[in-house]
N, C-alpha and C positions, 0 to 999 in steps of 0.2 A: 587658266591660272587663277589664283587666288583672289587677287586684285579686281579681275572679272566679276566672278562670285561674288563679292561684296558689292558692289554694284547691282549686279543679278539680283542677288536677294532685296534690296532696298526699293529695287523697280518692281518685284515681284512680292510683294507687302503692300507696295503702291497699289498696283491691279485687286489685289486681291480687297483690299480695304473697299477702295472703288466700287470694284463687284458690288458688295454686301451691298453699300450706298444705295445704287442702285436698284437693285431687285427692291429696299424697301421703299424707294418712292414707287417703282411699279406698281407695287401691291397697291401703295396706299392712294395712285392714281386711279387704281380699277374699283376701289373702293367709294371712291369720293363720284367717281363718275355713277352711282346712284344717288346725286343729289336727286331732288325735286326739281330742283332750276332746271331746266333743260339746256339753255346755251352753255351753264358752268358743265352739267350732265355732259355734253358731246364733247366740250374740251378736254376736259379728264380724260374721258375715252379716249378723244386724240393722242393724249402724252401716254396713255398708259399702254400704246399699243409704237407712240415713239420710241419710249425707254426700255418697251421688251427687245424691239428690234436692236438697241444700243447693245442690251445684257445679251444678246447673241452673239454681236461683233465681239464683243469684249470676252466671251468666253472664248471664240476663235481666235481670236489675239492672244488669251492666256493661256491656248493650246501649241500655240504657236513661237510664243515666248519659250514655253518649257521644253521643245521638241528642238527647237534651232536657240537657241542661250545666247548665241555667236551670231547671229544675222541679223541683219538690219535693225541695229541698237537704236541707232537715233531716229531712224524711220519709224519705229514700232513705239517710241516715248512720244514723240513729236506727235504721233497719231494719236493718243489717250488726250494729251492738251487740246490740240485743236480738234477734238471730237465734241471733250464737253466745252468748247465756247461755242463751237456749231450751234450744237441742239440747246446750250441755255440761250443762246441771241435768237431761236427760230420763237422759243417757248416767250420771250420778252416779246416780239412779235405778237404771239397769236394772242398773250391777258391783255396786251395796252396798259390801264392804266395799274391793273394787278401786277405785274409783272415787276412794278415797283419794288417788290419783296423780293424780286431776284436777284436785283443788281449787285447785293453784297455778295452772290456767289462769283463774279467777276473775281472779289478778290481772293478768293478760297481758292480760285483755280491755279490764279499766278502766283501767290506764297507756297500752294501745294507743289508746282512744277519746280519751284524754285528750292524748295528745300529737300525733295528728292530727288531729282535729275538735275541739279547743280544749276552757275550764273546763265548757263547760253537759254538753257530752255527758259528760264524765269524772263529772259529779255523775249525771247521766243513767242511765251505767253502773253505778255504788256503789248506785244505789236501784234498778236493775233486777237488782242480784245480790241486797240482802236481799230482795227479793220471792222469789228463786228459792229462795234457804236457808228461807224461811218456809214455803213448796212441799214441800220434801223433809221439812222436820220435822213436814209437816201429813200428806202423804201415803205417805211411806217409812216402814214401819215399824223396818226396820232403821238408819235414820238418826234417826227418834226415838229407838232406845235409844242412841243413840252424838252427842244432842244435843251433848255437849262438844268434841266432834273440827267440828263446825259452827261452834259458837261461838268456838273458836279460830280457824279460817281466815277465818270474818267477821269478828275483830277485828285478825288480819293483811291481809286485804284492805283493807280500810278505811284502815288505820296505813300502811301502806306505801306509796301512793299519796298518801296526806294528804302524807307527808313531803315529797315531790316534789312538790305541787301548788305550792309559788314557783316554782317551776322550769319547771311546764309554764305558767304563769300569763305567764313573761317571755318563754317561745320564741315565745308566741300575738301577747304585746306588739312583740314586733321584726318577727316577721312580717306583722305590721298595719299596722306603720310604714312597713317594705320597701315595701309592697302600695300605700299611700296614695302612697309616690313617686315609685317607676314608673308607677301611674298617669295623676300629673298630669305626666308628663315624656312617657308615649303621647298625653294629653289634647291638650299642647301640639305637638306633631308632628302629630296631624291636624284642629285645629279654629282656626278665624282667632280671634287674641286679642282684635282689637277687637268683630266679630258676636257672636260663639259657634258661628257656624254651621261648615261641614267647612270645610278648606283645599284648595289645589288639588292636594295630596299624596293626600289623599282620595277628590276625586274622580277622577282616574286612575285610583286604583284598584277604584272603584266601577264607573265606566265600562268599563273593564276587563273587567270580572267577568261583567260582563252581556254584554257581545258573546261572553263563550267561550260562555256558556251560552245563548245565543242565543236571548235574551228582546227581543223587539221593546220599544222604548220612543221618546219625543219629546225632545231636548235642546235647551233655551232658552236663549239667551247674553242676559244682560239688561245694558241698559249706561244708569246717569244721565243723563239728557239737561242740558246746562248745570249740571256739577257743580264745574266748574273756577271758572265764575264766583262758586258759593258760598263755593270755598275764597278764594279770592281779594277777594271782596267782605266776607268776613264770620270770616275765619279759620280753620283748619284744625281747629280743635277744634268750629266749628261743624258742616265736611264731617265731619267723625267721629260727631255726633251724628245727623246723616240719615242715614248707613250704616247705622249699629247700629238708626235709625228703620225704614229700609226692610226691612232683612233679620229685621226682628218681623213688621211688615207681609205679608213674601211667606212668611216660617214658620209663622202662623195661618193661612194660606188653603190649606195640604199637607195631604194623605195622609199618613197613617203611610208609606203604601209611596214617597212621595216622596222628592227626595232633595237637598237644597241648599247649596250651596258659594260661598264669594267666592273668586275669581277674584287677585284681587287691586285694588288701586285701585276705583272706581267700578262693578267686573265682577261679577257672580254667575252663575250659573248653576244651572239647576232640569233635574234627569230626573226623568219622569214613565212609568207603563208604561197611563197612558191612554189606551184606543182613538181611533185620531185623528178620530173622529166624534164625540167630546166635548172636541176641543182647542179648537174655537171658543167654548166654553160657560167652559170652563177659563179661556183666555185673557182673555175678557172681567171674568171673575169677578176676577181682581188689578188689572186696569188698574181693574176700577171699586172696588176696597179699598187698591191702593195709592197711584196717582196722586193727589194731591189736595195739601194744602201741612202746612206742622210746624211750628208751633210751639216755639221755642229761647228759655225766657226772654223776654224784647220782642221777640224776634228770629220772625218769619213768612219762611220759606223754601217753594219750590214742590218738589213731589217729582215728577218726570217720568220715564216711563219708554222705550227703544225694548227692542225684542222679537225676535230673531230665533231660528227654530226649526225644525231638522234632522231627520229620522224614519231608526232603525235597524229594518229594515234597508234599504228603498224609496231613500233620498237615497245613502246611503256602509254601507260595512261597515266601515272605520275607525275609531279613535276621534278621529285627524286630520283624515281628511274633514270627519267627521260635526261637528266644531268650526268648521271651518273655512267650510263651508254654512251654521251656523248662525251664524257672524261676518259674512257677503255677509249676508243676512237680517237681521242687527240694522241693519248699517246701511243698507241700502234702508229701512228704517223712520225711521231717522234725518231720514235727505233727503226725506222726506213729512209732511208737516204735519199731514194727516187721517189719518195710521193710527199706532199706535205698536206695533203686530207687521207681521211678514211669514214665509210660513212659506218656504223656499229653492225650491223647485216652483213657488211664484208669478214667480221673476224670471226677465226674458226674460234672452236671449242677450246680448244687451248690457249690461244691470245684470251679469249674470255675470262679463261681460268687465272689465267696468269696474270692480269690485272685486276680481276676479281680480289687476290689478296694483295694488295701493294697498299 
C-alpha cells in the first residue's frame, strides 16, 4: 500500500544516507591509522576495520530491506539505532578522554531516529543512550572518574531533543495524514466502489504482469445470467446488492494467489494459476457456493452464473485474445441451459464463428 511506501522510502533515504556516512569515516579511519603515533595508529585501524564490518551489516540490512519491504519494519529501524549507539559507546570507550568529541553524536542519533522513524523510536533511542552512558560508567574507568562530563551530555542529549519533540510529533502527524490520503485516492483508482473487489484498471495490469513473466494461468469472464431483469423488476439498488452478494460469494471460495476484478456492470473476472487438471474441480466448487438465490429484505432474487474460461499460454499469449476466448466461452455457456461454464477449446468451429462476429 501506499502508506507503506511512504514510510519505505523515508527508512530507505535513512539507510542509504547512513551508508554514505559511513563508508567515509571508514576510509577516513584507514587513512588516519597511518599516523606516526602508533597507539592513535592501532586505534584507527581498530575503527577502521569496526566500521567496515558495520558497512557490511548495513549493506545486508539494505538488501534486505528492499527484498522483504514488509518484514520486520520495526525490528530492522530498531536495529540501525541501536547499532550506531552500540559501536559510538564501544568507540567512547576505546579514546577515553578523546572520545569527548563523540558525545554530540549521541544527539544526532536520537533527533535522526526521531524524525525518521517517528515518537516511539526517538524514545527508543534516549533509553538506548542512557543504557550506553550506564555501560561506560560501569565499565570505563576513565569515564568513571570524569562521571560529570557524562552526566552533562546525558542531560543535553535528552533536553535537546525533548525540545523538538512537538516538532518531530507534528512532521510524523502530517505525514500520516499525507499517507492516509494518497492512499485511499490509489484505494479508489484500483478497486470497484460498489464490490471492493480490483477494477478493471487493475486487472490489466495484473494480467499484464503475468504474461511478461510467463506464468501460465486460467482467466474466467463471469457474467449474471438474467441480471437486467433484476434491475428492472426490482430496482437498481436491488442489482447493487446481488453484485456486492456475488463478488463475497466468489471471494470466499479464492486462493490467496487468486485474483478477482469486476469488469464492470454485471462482469467479473477470476485469474487463477491453477493447474488445469483441477479447473474442473474448481469450477464446480463456485457454481455449487455461488449460484443458488439472496435474499433482499422480502425480496428473494436467483443468483445465476455463465462461465467462460481461456488458458495462458495453450488458447492466446495476449491479454486480448486471451479475454476475448474467454468472452466466446462465456457465452456458449449462456446459450445452454445444462452447463454454466465452457472452457474456449470445447467450441467447435462454428460456435467460434458465430461469436467471432457478435
Amino acid at each position: 500500500m501506499l502508506t507503506d511506501n511512504i514510510y519505505f522510502q523515508e527508512e530507505r533515504k535513512f539507510a542509504i544516507d547512513r551508508f554514505v556516512v559511513l563508508v567515509v569515516f571508514t576510509l577516513l579511519a584507514f587513512v588516519l591509522s597511518g599516523q606516526s603515533n602508533k597507539e592513535i595508529a592501532e586505534k584507527m585501524l581498530l575503527v577502521g576495520f569496526v566500521l567496515l564490518i558495520v558497512d557490511i551489516v548495513s549493506a545486508l540490512h539494505y538488501y534486505f530491506m528492499s527484498i522483504y519491504p514488509d518484514r520486520a519494519i520495526a525490528v530492522r529501524k530498531m536495529f540501525l539505532v541501536l547499532t550506531d549507539i552500540g559501536v559510538l559507546t564501544y568507540f567512547m570507550y576505546l579514546f577515553e578522554h578523546w572520545g569527548l568529541f563523540l558525545l554530540p553524536f549521541y544527539i544526532l542519533v536520537v533527533m535522526r531516529a526521531g524524525l525518521s522513524f517517528g515518537v516511539s523510536y526517538f524514545y527508543g533511542a534516549l533509553a538506548s543512550a542512557g543504557i550506553a552512558w550506564i555501560a561506560l560508567l560501569t565499565y570505563s574507568p576513565y569515564w568513571r572518574e570524569h562521571s560529570d562530563i557524562i552526566a552533562s551530555f546525558a542531560i543535553t542529549t535528552f533536553l535537546i531533543p525533548l525540545f523538538y519533540l512537538k516538532y518531530i510529533i507534528r512532521i510524523h502527524q502530517e505525514n500520516h495524514e499525507l499517507s492516509e490520503t494518497l492512499n485511499d485516492v490509489v484505494y479508489d483508482a484500483t478497486y470497484d466502489e460498489l464490490t471492493g473487489v480490483a477494477n478493471r484498471k487493475q486487472y490489466k495490469e495484473t494480467i499484464q504482469k503475468l504474461i511478461q513473466e510467463e506464468t501460465p494461468f486460467s482467466l474466467l469472464f463471469i457474467d449474471l445470467n438474467k441480471f437486467k431483469a433484476i434491475n428492472d423488476n426490482h430496482g437498481h439498488h436491488i442489482g447493487d446488492e446481488v453484485l456486492k452478494e456475488v463478488a463475497r460469494r466468489l471471494s470466499e471460495h479464492l486462493d490467496e494467489d487468486d485474483f478477482i476484478a469486476r469488469l464492470g456492470g454485471d462482469e467479473f473476472v477470476i485469474i487463477t494459476k491453477r493447474k488445469k487438471v483441477y479447473m474442473d474441480k474448481f469450477l464446480a466448487k463456485l457454481e455449487r457456493f455461488v449460484i443458488g438465490r439472496h435474499k433482499i429484505g422480502k425480496i428473494v432474487v436467483p443468483i445465476e452464473l455463465s462461465i467462460g474460461v481461456s488458458f495462458f499460454p495453450e488458447d492466446a499469449k495476449t491479454a486480448m485474445m486471451l479475454g476475448k476466448y474467454a468472452d466466446m466461452a462465456m457465452y456458449a455457456a449462456k446459450k445452454d441451459e445444462e452447463r454454466y461454464h465452457y472452457y474456449y477449446h470445447e467450441l467447435s468451429d462454428a460456435q467460434k464463428e458465430e461469436f467471432a462476429n457478435q
